[in-house]
C-alpha positions as a Markdown table, in Angstrom:
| # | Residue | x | y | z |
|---|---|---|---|---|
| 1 | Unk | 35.1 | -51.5 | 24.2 |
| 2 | Unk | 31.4 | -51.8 | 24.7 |
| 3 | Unk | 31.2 | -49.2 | 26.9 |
| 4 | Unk | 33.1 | -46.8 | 25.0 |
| 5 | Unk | 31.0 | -47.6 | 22.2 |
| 6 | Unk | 27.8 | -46.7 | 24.7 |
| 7 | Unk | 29.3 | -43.3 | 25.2 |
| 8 | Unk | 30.1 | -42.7 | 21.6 |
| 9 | Unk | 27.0 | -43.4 | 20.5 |
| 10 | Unk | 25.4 | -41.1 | 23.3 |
| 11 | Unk | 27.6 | -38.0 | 22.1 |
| 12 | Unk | 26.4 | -38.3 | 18.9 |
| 13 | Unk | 23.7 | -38.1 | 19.7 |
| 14 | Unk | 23.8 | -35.5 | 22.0 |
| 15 | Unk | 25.6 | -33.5 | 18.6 |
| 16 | Unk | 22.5 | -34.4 | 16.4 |
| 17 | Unk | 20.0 | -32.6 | 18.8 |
| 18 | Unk | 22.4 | -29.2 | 19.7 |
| 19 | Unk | 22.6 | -29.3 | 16.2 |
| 20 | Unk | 18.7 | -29.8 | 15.2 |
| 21 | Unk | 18.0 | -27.3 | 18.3 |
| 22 | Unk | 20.3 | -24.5 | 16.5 |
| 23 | Unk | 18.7 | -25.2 | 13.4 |
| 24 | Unk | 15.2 | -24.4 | 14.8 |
| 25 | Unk | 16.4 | -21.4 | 16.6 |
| 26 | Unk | 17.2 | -20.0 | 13.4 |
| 27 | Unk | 14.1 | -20.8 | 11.8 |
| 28 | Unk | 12.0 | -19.2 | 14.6 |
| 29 | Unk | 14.0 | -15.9 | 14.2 |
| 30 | Unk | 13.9 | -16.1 | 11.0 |
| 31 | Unk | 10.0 | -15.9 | 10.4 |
| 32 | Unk | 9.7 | -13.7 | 13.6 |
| 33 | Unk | 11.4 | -11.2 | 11.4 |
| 34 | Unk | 9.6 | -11.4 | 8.3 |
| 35 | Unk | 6.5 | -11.2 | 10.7 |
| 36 | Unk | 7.5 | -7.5 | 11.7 |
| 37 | Unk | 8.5 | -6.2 | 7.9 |
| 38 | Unk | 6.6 | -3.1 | 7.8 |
| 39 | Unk | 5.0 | -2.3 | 4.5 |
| 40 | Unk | 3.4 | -5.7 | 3.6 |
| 41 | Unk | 1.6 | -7.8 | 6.9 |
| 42 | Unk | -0.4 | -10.7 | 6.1 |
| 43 | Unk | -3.4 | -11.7 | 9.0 |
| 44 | Unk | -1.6 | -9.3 | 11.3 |
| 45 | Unk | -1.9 | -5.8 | 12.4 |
| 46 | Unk | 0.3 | -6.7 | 15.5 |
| 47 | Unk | 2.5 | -3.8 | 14.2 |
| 48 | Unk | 0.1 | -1.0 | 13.5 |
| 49 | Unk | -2.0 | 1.2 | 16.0 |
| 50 | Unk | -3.8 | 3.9 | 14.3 |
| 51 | Unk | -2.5 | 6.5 | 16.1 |
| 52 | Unk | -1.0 | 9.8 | 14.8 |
| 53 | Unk | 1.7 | 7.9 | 12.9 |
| 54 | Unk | 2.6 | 4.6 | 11.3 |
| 55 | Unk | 5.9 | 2.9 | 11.0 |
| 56 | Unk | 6.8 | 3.8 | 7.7 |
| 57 | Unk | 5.9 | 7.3 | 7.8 |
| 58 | Unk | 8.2 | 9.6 | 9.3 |
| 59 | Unk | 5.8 | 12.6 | 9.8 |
| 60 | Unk | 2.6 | 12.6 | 12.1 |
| 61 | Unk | -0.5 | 12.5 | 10.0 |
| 62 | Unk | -3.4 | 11.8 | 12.8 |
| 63 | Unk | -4.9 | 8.8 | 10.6 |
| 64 | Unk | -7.9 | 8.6 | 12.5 |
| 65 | Unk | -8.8 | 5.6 | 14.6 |
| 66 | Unk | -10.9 | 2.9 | 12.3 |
| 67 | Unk | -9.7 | 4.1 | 9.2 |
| 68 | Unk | -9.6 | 1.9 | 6.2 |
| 69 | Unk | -8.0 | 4.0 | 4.3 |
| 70 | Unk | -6.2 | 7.4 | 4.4 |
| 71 | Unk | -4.9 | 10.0 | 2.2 |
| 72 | Unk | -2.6 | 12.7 | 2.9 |
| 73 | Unk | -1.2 | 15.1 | 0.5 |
| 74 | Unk | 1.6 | 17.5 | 1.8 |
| 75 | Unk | 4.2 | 19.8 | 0.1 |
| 76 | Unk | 7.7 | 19.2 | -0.9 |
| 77 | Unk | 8.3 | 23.3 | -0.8 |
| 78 | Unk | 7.1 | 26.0 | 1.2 |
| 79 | Unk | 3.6 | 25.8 | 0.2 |
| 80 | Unk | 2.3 | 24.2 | 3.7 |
| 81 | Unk | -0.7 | 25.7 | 3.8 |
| 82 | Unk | -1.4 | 23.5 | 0.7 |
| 83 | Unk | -1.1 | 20.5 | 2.9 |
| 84 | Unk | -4.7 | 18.2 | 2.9 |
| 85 | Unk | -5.7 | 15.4 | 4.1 |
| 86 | Unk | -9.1 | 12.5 | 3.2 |
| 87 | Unk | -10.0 | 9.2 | 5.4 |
| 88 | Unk | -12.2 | 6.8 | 5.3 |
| 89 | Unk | -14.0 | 5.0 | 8.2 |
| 90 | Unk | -14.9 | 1.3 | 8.1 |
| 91 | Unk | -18.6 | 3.1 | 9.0 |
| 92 | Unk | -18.1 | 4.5 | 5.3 |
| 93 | Unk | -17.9 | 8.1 | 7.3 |
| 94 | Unk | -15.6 | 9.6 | 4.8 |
| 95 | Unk | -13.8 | 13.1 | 6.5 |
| 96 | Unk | -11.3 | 15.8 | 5.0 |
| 97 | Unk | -8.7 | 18.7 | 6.7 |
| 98 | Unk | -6.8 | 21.0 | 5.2 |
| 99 | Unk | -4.4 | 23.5 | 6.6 |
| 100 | Unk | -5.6 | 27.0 | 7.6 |
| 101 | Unk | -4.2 | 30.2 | 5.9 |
| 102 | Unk | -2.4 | 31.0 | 8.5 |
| 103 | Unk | 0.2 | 28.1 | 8.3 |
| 104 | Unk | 3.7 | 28.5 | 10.4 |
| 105 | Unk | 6.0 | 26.1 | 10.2 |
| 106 | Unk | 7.8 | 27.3 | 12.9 |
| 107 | Unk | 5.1 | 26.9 | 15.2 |
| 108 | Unk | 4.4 | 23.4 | 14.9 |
| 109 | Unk | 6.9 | 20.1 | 15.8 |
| 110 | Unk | 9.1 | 19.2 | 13.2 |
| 111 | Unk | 7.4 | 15.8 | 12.7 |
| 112 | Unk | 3.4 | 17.6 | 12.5 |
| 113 | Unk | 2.4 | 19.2 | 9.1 |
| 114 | Unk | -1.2 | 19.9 | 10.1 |
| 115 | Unk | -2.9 | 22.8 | 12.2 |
| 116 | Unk | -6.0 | 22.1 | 12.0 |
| 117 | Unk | -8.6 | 18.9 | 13.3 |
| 118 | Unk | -10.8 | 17.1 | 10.9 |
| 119 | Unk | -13.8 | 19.0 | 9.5 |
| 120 | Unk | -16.7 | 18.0 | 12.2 |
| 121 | Unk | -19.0 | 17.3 | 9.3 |
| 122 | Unk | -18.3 | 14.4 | 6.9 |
| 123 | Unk | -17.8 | 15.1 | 3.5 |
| 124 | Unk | -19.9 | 12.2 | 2.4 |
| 125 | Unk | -21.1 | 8.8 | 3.8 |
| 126 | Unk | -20.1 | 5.9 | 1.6 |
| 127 | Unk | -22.4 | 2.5 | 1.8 |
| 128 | Unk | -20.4 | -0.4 | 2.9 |
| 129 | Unk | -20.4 | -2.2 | -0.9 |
| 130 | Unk | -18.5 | 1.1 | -2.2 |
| 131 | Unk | -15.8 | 1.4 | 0.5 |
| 132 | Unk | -15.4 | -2.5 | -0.5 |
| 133 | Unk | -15.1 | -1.7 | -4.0 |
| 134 | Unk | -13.1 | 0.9 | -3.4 |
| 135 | Unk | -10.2 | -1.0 | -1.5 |
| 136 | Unk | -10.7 | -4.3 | -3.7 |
| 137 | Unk | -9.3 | -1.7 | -6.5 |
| 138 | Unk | -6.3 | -0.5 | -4.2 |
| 139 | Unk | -5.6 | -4.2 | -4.1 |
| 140 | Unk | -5.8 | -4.8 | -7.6 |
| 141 | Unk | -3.1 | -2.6 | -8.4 |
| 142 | Unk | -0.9 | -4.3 | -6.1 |
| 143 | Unk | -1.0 | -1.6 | -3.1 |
| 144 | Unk | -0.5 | -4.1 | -0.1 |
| 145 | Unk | 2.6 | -5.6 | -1.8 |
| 146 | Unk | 4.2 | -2.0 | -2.3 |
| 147 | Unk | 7.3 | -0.9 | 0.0 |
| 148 | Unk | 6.6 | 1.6 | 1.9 |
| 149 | Unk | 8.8 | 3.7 | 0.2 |
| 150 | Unk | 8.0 | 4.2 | -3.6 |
| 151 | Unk | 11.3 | 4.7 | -5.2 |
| 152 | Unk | 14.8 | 5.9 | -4.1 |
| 153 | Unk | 15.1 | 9.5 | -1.6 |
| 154 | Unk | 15.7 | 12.1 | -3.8 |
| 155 | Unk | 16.1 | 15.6 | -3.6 |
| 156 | Unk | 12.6 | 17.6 | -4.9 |
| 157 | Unk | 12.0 | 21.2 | -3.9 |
| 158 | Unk | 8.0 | 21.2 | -5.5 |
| 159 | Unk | 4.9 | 19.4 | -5.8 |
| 160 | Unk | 3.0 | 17.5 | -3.0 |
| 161 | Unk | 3.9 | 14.4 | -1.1 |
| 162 | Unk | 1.3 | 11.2 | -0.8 |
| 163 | Unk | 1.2 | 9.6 | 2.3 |
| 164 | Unk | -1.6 | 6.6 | 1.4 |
| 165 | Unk | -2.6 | 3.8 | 4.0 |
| 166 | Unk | -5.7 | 0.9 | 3.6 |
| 167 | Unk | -6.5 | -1.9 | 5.4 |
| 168 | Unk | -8.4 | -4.9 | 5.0 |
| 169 | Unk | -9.2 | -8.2 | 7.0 |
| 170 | Unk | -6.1 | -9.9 | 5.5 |
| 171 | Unk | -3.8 | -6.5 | 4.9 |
| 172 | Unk | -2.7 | -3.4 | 5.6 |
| 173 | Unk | 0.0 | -1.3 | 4.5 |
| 174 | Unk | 1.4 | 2.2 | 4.4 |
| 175 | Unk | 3.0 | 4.4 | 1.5 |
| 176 | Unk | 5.1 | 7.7 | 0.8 |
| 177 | Unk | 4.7 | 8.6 | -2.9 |
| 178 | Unk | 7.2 | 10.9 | -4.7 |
| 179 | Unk | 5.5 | 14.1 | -5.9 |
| 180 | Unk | 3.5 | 13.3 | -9.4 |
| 181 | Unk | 4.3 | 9.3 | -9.5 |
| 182 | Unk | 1.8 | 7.6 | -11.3 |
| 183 | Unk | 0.4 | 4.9 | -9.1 |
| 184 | Unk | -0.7 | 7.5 | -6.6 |
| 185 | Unk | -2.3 | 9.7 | -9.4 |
| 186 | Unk | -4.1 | 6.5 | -10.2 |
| 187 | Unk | -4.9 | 5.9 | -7.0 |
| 188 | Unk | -6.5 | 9.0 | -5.9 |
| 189 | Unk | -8.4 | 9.0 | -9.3 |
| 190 | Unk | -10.3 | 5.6 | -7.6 |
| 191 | Unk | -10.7 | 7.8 | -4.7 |
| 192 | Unk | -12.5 | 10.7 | -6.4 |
| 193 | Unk | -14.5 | 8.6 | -8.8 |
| 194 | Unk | -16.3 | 7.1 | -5.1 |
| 195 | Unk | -17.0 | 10.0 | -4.1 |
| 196 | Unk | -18.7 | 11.4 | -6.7 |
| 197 | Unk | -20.7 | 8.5 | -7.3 |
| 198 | Unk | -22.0 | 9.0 | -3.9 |
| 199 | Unk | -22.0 | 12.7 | -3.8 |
| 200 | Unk | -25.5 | 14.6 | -3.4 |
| 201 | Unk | -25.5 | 17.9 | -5.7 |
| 202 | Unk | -25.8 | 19.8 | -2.1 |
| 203 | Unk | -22.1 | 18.0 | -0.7 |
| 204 | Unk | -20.4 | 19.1 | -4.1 |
């Protein structure tokens, strides 16, 4: 009897850690995911390169390596030639493209909807304390927290596309607008206001 006590007590014990060893298998998985949710990263950017794309944008943008933040507005029609483009560099080096005339769809990869480089001459140099203004009022309105889809897909045959993405120390995050959604209007009117403050009457 005593010894089948021993070996009863032994496989329950043996149970009790399979069980706890489960349990923390789960857990591990569990924040590994959360980890790798694109759209909202907190003290990681283990998931980003800035390279031509990002993970929640299914077009190639070329955000420009060392942006903070970048702007891309392209058409829901036919209008391509419409398609532009802003980014900021943690420098304060603040560049702009824009398609040429001349724009083909047909010539391009499905996925690319620019044909031209960034303009070799900045459109303005921001100081530091601006570009931190700048993104502290992204934050404020909750950017980093955003999806990186806006609202549901729907069908639109006008108006332009906003492809945003910032990054700070602590965040980063990447998002497609709908054409004319408010957020992004108020978003871009932070953006312009910046620039002008820094604007010299020869850049305008």
């Amino acid at each position: 009897m005593l010894i089948n006590g021993s070996l009863l007590r032994s496989k329950l014990i043996f149970n009790a850690l399979i069980f706890w060893l489960f349990v923390l298998n789960i857990a591990c998985n569990t924040h590994s995911d959360q980890k790798q949710t694109p759209g909202f990263m907190e003290n990681s950017m283990s998931n980003f390169s800035n390279s031509a794309s990002h993970p929640c944008f299914e077009i190639k943008l070329g955000i420009p390596e060392g942006a903070v933040f970048f702007m891309a507005e392209v058409s829901a029609g036919l209008e391509a030639e419409a398609n532009k483009r802003w980014a900021i560099l943690e420098d304060g080096t603040v560049l702009y493209s824009h398609n040429d005339a001349s724009y083909y769809q047909d010539e391009l990869p499905p996925e690319e909807v620019f044909n031209q480089n960034w303009q070799a001459k900045p459109i303005v140099q921001l100081p530091k304390e601006a570009v931190i203004n700048f993104i502290a009022q992204i934050e404020s309105e909750g950017f980093f927290h955003l999806p990186s889809r806006g609202s549901a897909k729907v069908e639109i045959e006008d108006g332009m596309y906003s492809y945003l993405y910032a990054k700070t120390d602590k965040y980063e995050n990447c998002v497609k607008f709908e054409p004319e959604a408010s957020l992004s209007k108020t978003l871009k009117a932070y953006f312009e206001e910046s620039l002008k403050k820094h604007l010299t009457n020869r850049d305008k």
